[in-house]
C-alpha positions as CSV (number, residue, x, y, z in Angstrom):
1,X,-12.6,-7.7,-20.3
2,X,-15.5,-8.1,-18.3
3,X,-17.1,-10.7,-20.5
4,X,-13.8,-12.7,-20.4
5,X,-13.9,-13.1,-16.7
6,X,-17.5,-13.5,-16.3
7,X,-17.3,-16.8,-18.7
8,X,-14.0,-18.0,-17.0
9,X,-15.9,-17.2,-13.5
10,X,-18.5,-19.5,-14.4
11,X,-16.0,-22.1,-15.7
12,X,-14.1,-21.9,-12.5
13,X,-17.3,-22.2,-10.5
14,X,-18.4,-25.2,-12.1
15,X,-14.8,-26.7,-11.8
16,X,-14.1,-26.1,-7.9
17,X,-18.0,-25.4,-6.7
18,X,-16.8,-21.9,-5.0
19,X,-19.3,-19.4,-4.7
20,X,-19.5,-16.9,-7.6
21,X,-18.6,-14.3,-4.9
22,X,-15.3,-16.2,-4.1
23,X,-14.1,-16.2,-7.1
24,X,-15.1,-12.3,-7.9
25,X,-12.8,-12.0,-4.6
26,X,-10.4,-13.8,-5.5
27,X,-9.6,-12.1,-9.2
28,X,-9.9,-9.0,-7.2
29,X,-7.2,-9.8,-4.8
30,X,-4.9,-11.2,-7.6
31,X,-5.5,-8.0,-9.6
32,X,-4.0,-5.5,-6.3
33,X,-1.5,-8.1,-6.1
34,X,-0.3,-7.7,-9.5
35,X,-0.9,-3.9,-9.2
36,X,1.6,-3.9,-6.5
37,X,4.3,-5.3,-8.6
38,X,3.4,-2.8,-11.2
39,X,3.7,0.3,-9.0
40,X,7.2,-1.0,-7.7
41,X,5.6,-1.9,-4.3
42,X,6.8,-5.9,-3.8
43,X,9.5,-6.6,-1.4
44,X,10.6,-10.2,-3.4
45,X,8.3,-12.6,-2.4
46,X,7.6,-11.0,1.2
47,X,4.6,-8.5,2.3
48,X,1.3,-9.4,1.7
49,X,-2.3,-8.6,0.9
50,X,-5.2,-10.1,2.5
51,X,-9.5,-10.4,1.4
52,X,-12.2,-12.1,3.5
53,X,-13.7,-14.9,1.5
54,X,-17.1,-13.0,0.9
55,X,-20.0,-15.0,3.6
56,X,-17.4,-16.4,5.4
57,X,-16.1,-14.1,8.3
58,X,-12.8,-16.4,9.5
59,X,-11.5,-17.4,6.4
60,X,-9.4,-15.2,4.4
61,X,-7.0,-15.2,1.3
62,X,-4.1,-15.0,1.1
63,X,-0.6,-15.0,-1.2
64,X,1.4,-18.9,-1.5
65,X,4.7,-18.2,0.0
66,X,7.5,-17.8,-2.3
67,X,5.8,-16.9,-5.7
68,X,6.3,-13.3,-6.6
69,X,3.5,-10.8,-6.8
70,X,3.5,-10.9,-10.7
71,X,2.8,-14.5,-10.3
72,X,-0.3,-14.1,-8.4
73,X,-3.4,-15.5,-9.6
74,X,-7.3,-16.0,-9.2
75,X,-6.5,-19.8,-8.5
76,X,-2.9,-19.9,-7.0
77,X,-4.1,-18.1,-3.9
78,X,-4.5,-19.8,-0.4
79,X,-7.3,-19.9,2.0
80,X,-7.1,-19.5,5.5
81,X,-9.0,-19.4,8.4
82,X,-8.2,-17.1,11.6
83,X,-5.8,-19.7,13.2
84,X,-3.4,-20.1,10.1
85,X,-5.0,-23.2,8.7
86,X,-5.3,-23.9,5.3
87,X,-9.0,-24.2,4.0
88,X,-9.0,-26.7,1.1
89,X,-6.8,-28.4,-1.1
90,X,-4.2,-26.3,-1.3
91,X,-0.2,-27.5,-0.6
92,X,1.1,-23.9,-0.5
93,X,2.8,-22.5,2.1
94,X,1.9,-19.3,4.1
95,X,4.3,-16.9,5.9
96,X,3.7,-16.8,9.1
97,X,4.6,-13.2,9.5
98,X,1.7,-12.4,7.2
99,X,-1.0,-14.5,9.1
100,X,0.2,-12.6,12.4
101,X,-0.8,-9.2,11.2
102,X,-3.3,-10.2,8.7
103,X,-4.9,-12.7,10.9
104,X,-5.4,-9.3,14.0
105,X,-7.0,-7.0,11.8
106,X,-9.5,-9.6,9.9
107,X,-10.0,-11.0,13.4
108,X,-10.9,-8.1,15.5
109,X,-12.1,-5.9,12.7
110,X,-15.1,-7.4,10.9
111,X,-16.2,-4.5,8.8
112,X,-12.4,-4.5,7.2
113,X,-12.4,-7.2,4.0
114,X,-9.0,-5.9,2.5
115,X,-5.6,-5.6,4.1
116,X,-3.0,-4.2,2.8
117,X,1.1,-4.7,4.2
118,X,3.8,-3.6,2.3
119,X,7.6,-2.8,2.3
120,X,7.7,0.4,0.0
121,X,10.5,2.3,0.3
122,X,9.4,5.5,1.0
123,X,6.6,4.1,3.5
124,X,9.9,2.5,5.3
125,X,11.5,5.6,5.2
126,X,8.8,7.2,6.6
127,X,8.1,5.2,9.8
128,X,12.0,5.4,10.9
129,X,11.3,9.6,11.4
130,X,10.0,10.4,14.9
131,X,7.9,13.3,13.7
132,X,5.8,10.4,12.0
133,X,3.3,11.7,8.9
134,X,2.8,15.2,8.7
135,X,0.5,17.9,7.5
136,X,2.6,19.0,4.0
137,X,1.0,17.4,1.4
138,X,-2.9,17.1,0.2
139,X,-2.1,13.5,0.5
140,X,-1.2,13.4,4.2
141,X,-4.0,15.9,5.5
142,X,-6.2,12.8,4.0
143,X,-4.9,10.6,6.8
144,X,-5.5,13.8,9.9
145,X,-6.1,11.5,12.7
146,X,-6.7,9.3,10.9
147,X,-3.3,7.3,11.3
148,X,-2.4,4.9,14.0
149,X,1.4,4.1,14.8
150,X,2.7,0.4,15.9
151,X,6.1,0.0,17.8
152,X,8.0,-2.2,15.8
153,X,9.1,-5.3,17.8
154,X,10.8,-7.3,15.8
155,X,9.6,-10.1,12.8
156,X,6.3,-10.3,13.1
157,X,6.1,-13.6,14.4
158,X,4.9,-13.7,18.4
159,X,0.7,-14.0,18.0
160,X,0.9,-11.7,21.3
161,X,1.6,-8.8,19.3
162,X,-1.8,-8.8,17.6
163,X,-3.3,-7.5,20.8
164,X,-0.8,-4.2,20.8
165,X,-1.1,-4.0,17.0
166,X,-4.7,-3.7,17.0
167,X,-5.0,-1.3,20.2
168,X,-2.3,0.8,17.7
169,X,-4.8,1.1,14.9
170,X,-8.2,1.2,16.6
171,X,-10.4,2.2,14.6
172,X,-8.5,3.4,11.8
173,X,-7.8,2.3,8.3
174,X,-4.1,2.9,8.2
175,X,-1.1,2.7,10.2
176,X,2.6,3.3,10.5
177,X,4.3,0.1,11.4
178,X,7.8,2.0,12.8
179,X,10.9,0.7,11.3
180,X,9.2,-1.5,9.2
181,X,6.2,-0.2,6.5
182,X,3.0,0.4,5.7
183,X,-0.9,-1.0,6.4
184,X,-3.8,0.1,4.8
185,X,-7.6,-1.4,5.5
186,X,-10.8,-1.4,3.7
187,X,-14.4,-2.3,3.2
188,X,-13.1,-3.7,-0.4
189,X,-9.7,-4.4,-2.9
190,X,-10.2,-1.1,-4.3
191,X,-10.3,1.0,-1.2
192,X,-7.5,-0.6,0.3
193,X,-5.2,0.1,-2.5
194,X,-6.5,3.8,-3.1
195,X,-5.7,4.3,0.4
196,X,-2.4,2.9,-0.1
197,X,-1.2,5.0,-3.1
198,X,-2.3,7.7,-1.2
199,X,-0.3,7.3,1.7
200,X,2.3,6.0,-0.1
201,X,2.4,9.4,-2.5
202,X,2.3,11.3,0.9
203,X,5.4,9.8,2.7
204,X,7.3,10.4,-0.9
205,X,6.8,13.9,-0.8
206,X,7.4,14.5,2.7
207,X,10.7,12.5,2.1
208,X,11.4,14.7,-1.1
209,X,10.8,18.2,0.9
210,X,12.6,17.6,4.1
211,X,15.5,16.6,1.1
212,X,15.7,20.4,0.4
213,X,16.9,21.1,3.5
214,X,14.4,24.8,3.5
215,X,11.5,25.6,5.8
216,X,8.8,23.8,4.8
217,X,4.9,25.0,5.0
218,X,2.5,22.8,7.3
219,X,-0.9,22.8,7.3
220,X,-3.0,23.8,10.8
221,X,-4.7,20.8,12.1
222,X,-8.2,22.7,11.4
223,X,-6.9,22.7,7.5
224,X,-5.8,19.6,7.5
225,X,-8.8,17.9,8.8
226,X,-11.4,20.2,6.8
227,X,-9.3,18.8,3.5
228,X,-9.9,14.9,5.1
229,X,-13.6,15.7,5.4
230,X,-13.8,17.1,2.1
231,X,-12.6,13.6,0.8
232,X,-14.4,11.5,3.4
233,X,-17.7,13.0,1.3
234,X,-17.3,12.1,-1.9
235,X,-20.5,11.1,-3.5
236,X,-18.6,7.4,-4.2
237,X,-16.8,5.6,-1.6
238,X,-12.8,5.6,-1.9
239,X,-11.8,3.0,-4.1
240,X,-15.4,2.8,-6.5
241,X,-14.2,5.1,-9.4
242,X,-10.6,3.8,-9.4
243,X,-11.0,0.4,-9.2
244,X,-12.3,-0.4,-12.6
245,X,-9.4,2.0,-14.3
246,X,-7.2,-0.4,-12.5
247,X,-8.3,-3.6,-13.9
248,X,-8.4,-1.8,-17.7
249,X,-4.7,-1.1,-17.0
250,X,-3.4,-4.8,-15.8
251,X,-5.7,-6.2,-18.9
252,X,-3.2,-3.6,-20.9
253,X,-0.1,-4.7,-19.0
254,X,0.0,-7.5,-16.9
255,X,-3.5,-9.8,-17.7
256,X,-3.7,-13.1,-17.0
257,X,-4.6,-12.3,-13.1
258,X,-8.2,-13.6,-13.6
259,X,-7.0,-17.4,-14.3
């Protein structure tokens, strides 16, 4: 597998004169794309994911509107730069609700390269309880304070609200959008989606227990935040020993995300 998308990297490189680096970026992004689909996580052709084009710090790429997340690949996506231009030669179109919230977080957060915005079910589910995320599950003591919320103010469409949305997240790496989904951020594809699965798993089994309808046992916030350190200091950085069991799985099921 590796081999394969070395020699097509170089091919590609030759063809389009993109840096070896944009390329490794961009079958990265096409892989959590398809990823996505596989773990029942697109909304149609809405939601997207996001990567900074590695040595350039306002341009960004990002899914053509209207092709489904199973479609995405290396070549298909669309660059960007911070004001929702296209970079390139590209025709595609991009949704402009996924530039406004993509577009805040790349912009005002320069050590984030992944972001990660999706309509999961149980993530929507989540954000309509006031109680928000709490400490149940392994999963959610992961994200102790470590969680911002956003007010949900419509379709993401007024630029103004990048200025709230980012206040709302700070210096986090995920956040409940209220009424509407999920976001996770990260250094790189891998941790991004790692972080997503795991917030994801947590607002499914928070959903599942308050189903029961019995008194349910929370964590103290000293537990809870003793259990996030725990995981902050793993010897690997959140996403590293996943990420390559990933790829072996869409080269098993879905392949073809490296063209």
């Amino acid at each position: 597998m590796q081999t394969s998308i070395a020699m097509r990297m170089k091919e590609r490189v030759k063809d389009t004169g993109m840096t070896e680096e944009e390329w490794r970026a961009r079958v990265d992004l096409a892989a959590v794309y398809r990823l996505a689909y596989l773990y029942g996580w697109d909304d149609i052709v809405y939601t997207h994911i996001t990567l900074r084009v590695p040595g350039k710090e306002d341009h960004f790429l990002i899914n053509p509107f209207g092709l489904a997340f199973e479609e995405i690949t290396a070549s298909n996506l669309v660059k960007i730069d911070l004001n929702g231009a296209v970079v390139g030669e590209s025709d595609a179109d991009v949704n402009m609700g996924g530039f406004t919230i993509h577009s805040a977080v790349h912009g005002a957060r320069h050590e984030v390269n992944c972001v990660m915005h999706l309509h999961i079910n149980t993530g929507i589910a989540l954000s309509m309880m006031k109680c928000g995320l709490l400490n149940l599950s392994q999963h959610a003591m992961l994200f102790h304070n470590r969680l911002g919320y956003h007010d949900y103010e419509g379709p993401a469409l007024d630029l103004d609200e990048r200025r709230r949305l980012i206040a709302n997240l700070g210096n986090k790496n995920a956040m409940i959008l209220r009424n509407h989904g999920l976001l996770t951020a990260g250094g790189t594809v891998g941790e991004a989606f790692v972080r997503m699965s795991y917030l994801e798993r947590a607002c499914q089994t928070q959903i599942q227990a308050m189903s029961c309808g019995t008194e349910l046992t929370v964590a103290t916030d000293e537990l809870a935040e003793k259990t996030a350190r725990t995981h902050e200091n793993d010897v690997l950085p959140l996403g590293e020993r996943e990420w390559p069991a990933m790829l072996r799985r869409l080269d098993r099921e879905l392949p073809g995300y490296d063209k």
